[in-house]
C-alpha positions in Angstrom: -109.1 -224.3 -52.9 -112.7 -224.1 -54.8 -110.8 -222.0 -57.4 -108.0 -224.7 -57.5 -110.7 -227.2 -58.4 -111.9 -225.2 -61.5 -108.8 -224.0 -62.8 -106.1 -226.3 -61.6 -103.6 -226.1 -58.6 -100.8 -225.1 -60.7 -102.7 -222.9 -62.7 -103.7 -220.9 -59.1 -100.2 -221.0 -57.5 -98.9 -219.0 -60.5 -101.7 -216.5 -61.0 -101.0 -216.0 -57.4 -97.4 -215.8 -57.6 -98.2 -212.7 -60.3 -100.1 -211.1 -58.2 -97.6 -211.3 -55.1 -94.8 -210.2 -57.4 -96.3 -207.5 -58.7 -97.8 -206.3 -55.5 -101.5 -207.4 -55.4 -103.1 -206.5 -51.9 -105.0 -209.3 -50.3 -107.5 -208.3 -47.6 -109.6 -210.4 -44.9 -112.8 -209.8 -46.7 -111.9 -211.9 -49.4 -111.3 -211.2 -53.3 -112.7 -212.2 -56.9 -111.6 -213.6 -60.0 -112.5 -213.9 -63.1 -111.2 -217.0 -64.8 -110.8 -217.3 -68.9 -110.6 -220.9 -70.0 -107.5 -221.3 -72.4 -108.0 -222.0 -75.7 -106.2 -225.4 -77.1 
């Protein structure tokens, strides 16, 4: 959710969606990203 408030739910739900399609492994320790603002 703190990455939700930067980037925008919408924004999260489909990065995550990527990475569940094509197989991304989650683990308990937690993960990283590093988020681009897009350019308008």
């Amino acid at each position: 959710m703190l990455v939700s408030a930067f980037a925008g739910l919408d924004t999260m739900r489909a990065a995550y969606a990527h990475a569940i399609a094509d197989g991304y492994r989650f683990y308990s320790y937690g993960d990283a990203s590093l988020l681009f603002r897009k350019d308008t």
